[in-house]
N, C-alpha and C positions, 0 to 999 in steps of 0.2 A: 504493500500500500504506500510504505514513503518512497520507494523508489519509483511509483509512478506519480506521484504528488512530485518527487524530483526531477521526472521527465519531462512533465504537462508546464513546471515553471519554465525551466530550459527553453521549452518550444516556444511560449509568450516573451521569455526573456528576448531571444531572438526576431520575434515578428515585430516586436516593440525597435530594435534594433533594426532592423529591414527599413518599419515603416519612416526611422528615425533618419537614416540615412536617402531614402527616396525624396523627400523633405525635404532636406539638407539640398540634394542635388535641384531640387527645383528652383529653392529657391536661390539658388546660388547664379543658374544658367537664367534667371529673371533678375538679378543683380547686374549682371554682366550683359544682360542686352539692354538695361535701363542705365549705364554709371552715368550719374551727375558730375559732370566735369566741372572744376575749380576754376575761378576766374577770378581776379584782381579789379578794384574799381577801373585802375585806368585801361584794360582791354576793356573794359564797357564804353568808358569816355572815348578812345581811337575810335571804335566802330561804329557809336552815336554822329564821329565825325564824318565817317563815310554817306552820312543820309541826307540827302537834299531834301528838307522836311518844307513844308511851306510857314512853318514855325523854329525858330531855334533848336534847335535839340541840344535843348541845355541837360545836363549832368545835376543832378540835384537829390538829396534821400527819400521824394516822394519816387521818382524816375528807380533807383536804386531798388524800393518798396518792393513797386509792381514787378520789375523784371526778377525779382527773387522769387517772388512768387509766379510767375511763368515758370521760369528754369527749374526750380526748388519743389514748392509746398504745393504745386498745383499741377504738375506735368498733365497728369491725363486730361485734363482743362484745352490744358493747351494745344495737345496736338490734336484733342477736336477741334475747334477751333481752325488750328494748320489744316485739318481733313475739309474743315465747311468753305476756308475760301474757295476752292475750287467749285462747288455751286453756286457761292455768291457776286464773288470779285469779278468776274465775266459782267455781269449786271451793272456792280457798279459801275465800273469802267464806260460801259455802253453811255451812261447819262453824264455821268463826268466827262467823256468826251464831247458829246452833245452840248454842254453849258460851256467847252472850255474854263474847266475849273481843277484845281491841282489834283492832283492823281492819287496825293495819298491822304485824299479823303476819305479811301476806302477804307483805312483804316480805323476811321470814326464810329460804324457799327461793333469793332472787336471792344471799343471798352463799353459802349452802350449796353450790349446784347451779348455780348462773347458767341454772332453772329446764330442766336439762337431767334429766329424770330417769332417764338411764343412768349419770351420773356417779356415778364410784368414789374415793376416794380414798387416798391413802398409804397410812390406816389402814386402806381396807377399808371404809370406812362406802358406802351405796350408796344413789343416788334422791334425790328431788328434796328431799327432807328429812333426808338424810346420815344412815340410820341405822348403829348398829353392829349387828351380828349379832343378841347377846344385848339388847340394849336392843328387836330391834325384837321378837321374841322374844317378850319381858318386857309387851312391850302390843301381842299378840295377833296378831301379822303371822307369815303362813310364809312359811318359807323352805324351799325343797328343788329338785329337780333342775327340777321340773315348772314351780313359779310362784315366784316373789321379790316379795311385795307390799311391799315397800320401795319399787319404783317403780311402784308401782300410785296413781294421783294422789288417789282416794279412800281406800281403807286405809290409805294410806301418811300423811295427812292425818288422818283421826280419830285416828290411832296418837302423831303427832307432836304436834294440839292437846291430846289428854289428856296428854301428857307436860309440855309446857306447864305448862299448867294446875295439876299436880301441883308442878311448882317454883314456880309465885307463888303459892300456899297454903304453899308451905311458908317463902319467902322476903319476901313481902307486899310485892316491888318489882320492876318488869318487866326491870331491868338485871341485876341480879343472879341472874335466872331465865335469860336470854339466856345468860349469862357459864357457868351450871348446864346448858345444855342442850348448850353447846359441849365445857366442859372437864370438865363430871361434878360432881355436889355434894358429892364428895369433896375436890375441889380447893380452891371455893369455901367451903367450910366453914372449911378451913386457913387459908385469905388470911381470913378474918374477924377468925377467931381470931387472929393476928397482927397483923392493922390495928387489933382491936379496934373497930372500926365494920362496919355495915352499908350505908355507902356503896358504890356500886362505884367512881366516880371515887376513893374516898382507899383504899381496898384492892387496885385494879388493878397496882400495884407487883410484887405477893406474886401473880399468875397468872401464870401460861403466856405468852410472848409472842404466840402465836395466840389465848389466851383475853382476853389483855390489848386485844386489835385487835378485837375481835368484835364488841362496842357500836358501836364507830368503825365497822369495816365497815357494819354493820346503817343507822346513821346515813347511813352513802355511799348506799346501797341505796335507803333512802328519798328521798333529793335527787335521785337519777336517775330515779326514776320518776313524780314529782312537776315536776319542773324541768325534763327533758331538752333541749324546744324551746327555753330557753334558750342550748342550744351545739351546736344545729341538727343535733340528733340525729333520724332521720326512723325508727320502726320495721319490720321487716322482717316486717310478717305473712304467715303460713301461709296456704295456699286457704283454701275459704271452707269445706269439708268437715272444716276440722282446729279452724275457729272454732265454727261450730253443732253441736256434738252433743249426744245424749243417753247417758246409761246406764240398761242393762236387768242385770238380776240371771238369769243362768243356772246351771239345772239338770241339765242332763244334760253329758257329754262332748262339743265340739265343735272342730272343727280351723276353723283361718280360712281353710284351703283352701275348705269349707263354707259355713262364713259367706261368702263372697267369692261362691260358688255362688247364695246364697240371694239375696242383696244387690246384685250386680254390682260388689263393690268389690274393687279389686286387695289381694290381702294384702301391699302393704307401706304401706298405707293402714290396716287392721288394725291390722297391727304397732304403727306409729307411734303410736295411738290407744289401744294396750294393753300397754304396757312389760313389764309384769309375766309374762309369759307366756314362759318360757323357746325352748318346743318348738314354739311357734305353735298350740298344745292348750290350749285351757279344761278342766279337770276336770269330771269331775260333784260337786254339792257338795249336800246338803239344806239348805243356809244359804246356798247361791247364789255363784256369783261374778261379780264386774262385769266386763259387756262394755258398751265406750264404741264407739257408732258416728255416722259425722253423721245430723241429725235428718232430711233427705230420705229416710232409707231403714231407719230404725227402725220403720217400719211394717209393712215386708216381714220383718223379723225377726218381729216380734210374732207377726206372721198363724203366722208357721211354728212358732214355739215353741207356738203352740195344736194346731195339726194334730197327727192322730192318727199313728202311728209310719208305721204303712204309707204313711200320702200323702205325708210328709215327702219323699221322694226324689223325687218328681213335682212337687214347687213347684217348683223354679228352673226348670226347665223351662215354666211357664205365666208366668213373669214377663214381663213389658215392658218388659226397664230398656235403656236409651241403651248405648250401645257402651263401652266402658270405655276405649277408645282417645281418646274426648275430654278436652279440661282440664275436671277438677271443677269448675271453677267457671260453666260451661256448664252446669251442673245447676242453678244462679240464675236469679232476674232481679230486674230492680231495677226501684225504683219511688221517687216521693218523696213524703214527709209534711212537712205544715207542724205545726208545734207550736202546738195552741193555749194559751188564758190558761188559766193556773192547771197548765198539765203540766211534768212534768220528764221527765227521758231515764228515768227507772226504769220511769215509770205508759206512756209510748211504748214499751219494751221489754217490758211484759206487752204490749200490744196485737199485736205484731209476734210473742211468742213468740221472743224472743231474749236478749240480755240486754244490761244497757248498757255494757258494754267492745267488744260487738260493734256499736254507735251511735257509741262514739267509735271503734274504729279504722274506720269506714266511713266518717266524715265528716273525717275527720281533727284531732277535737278534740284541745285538751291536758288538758280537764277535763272532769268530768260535767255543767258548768251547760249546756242550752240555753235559750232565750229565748223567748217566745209570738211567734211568727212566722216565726221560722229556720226553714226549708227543708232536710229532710234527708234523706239517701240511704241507703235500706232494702233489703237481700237478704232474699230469699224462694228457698226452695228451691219445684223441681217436685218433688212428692210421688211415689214410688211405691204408697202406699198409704195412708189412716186407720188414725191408732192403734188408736181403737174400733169398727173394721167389724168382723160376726162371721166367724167362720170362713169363709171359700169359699175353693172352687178357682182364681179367676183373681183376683188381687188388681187394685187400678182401674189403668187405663192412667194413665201421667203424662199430664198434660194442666196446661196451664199457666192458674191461677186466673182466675175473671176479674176485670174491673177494674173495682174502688169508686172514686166520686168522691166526696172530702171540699173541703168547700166551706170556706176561710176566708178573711175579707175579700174577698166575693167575688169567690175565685180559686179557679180548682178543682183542686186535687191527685187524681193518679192514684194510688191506693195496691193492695194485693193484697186479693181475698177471704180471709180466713183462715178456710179451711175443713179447715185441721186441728186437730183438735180432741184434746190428748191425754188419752184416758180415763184412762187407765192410769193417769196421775198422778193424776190428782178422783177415782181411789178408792184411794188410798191414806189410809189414816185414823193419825189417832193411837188409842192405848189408851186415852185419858184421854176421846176425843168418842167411842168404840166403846162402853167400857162405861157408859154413860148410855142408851143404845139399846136396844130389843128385838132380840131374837136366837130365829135357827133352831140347830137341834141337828144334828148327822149322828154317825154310830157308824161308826168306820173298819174295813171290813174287812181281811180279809189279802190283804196284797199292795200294796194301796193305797194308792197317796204323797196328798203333803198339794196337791200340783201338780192332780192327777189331782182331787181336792174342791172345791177355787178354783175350775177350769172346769167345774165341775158345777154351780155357782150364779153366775148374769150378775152383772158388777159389784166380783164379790168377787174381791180376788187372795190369792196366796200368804202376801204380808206383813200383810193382816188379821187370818187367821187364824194366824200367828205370834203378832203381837202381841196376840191378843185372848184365846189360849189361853195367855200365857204362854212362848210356845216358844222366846221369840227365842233365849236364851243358850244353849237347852241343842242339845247334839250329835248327842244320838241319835232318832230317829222312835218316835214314839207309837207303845203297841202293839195288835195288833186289837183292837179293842171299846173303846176309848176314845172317849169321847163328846165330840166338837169341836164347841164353839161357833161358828154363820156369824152374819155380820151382818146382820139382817135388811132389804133395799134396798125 
């Protein structure tokens, strides 16, 4: 009896030892792919230097604060964070280009939101640009039961750069506009008035201590996004569904029950993709509202927004799409490009139909440079269908493109056929290159949306003739027998 009582401890002694050292090994090999690299104030201050901020990028212990806590007390934070620009930074960029406004405003979201755009805060303010109710309000965003375009990454982005905008016109210094957008130019106005200067470093005294940290923050914000692989931060990107997408502009009422029907996409794939949406309901809107989907399966959308009401409920039924039970990212494939002389990742990202935050987190850059030669790894979605095919009943089967060989240094890279081609955007026009052009007339009768006129002439869409008759701002539909200018293709 004791010498199996002395057996049965032995066996436990050892499992306990087994399990002791499995342990050990885990988390040892989770040490060693996580080490927090050491670093010195002044490698902070050098690399601070490196940033052409549209602010100073002073050196300071709130600046210190944050980037510790990036680096340090909050990694996983962060390399979400590193994982979301690449869904969001594309978007900024698109409207900060648009306003001619400094580039690394994008950076503005990371301290707001830590680019989470369901984020609420204390006050109340909500999305990836922290609005308050009435501010957002104030520049054109609803708010109601149904939709909240505060965290709509589009709306919610025009809404925030005109607000922008609006304080460095009024303040003609990017810090002080920063410091206005956080604590209100109410606040800002007082600290002036009291500093008597329009510095923000010699008036930050006289703000708010969250108003007083917010440059400092901003400042953090941009040295993690710029620096990160310095303190072996690795980011955690989304599928490849959550990095490629597009937006389409809808008109009638649709549920993402629907959309998911037409598409094959799970609605919480939707969801993700369109914050803004209280009820999981798109409204009907005559000025449209953004639905963001990945770009494999915005084709299948299109086709269906053209169908006539009655076929509508028969598409999803005639689609060919992959089982939904697969990982989206099974809806790829990769392929590689060598860069030649004279490209950069922007002029490879038109080619690809992607963009270049989607080149760097594929290849695992830390920057936008690549090099005439470098070898780099490109996703391509299988298509469910061409943007610009006409209407029919069975949209194309996926079918996986086939393979071009690009010849460089006689070596031959395999790359995709890009055989999709998205119409939809090459006819979207400005007003400025529309009214230089000749033009068709139509007389709208009763009944007749402006939707319903677009598909009645190839080429043309809805936002030509918005823009081309003047429509964009106003709310209400033109009335019978008004005579709408088409452009003539």
């Amino acid at each position: 009896m004791r010498l199996n009582l002395i057996f049965v401890f032995i066996v436990l002694l050892s499992s306990v030892t087994l399990i002791s050292a499995q342990q050990a090994n885990y988390y040892a090999d989770n040490y060693y792919n996580d080490i927090i690299p050491t670093y010195t104030e002044e490698d902070i201050r050098d690399r601070l230097r490196e940033l052409n901020l549209c602010v100073p990028a002073r050196y300071s212990s709130i600046v210190k604060s944050y980037v510790r806590t990036y680096s340090v007390t909050s990694r996983d934070k962060a390399k979400r964070i590193l994982g979301s620009s690449v869904q969001f930074f594309p978007i900024f960029e698109q409207y900060i280009n648009e306003k001619n406004l400094p580039q690394d405003l994008k950076y503005l979201p990371v301290v707001e939101s830590a680019l989470n755009p369901h984020a609420v805060s204390s006050a109340n303010a909500v999305g990836l640009w922290q609005f308050m109710a009435a501010t957002a309000r104030e520049y054109g965003l609803e708010i109601n039961g149904t939709v909240d375009e505060r965290k709509d990454p589009h709306r919610s982005t025009q809404a925030a750069l005109t607000f922008l905008q609006t304080l460095y016109n009024r303040y003609g210094d990017w810090a002080l506009a920063l410091a206005a957008y956080n604590g209100g130019p109410g606040r800002v106005n007082r600290a002036i008035k009291r500093g008597r200067s329009k510095n923000f470093w010699t008036i930050s005294k006289y703000l708010p201590k969250e108003t007083r940290n917010y440059v400092p923050a901003f400042i953090a914000a941009a040295y993690l996004m710029n620096h990160y692989h310095y303190h072996n931060l690795e980011a955690n990107y989304p599928d490849l569904d959550m990095q490629m997408t597009d937006v389409a502009r809808v008109y009638k009422t649709i549920s993402f029950h629907d959309i998911s029907a037409i598409t094959g996409l799970p609605t919480y794939t939707i969801a993700a993709l369109n914050p803004s949406y209280n009820k999981q309901i798109i409204p009907g809107s005559m000025m449209g509202n953004y639905l963001i989907l990945p770009k494999r399966v915005m084709g299948s959308f299109l086709q269906y927004q053209r169908l006539p009401d009655g076929s509508a409920r028969n598409f999803s039924r005639s689609l060919d799409l992959s089982s939904p039970s697969r990982h989206p990212n099974d809806h790829f494939f990769k392929s590689k490009y060598v860069v030649g002389e004279g490209e950069d990742i922007y002029q490879v990202a038109r080619i690809f139909k992607c963009n270049a935050h989607n080149i760097k987190a594929w290849n695992g850059l830390y920057t936008m440079y690549v090099r005439p030669g470098q070898e780099l790894t490109i996703y391509q979605p299988y298509v469910s269908a061409d943007y610009g095919d006409p209407v029919i009943s069975t949209p194309k089967k996926v079918v996986k493109p086939k393979v071009v060989l690009k010849k460089y240094n006689t070596v031959s890279i395999p790359g995709p056929s890009l055989n999709k081609v998205d119409t939809e955007q090459k006819a979207r026009r400005t007003l400025t290159s529309l009214t230089s052009e000749s033009f068709l007339y139509h007389r709208l009768t009763k009944g007749q949306s402006l939707i319903e006129v677009a598909n009645k002439f190839p080429g043309v869409t809805l936002e030509d003739i918005l823009s081309l008759n003047d429509l964009s701002q106003k709310k209400r539909m033109p009335k019978p027998g008004t005579r709408i200018k088409i452009k003539r293709m």
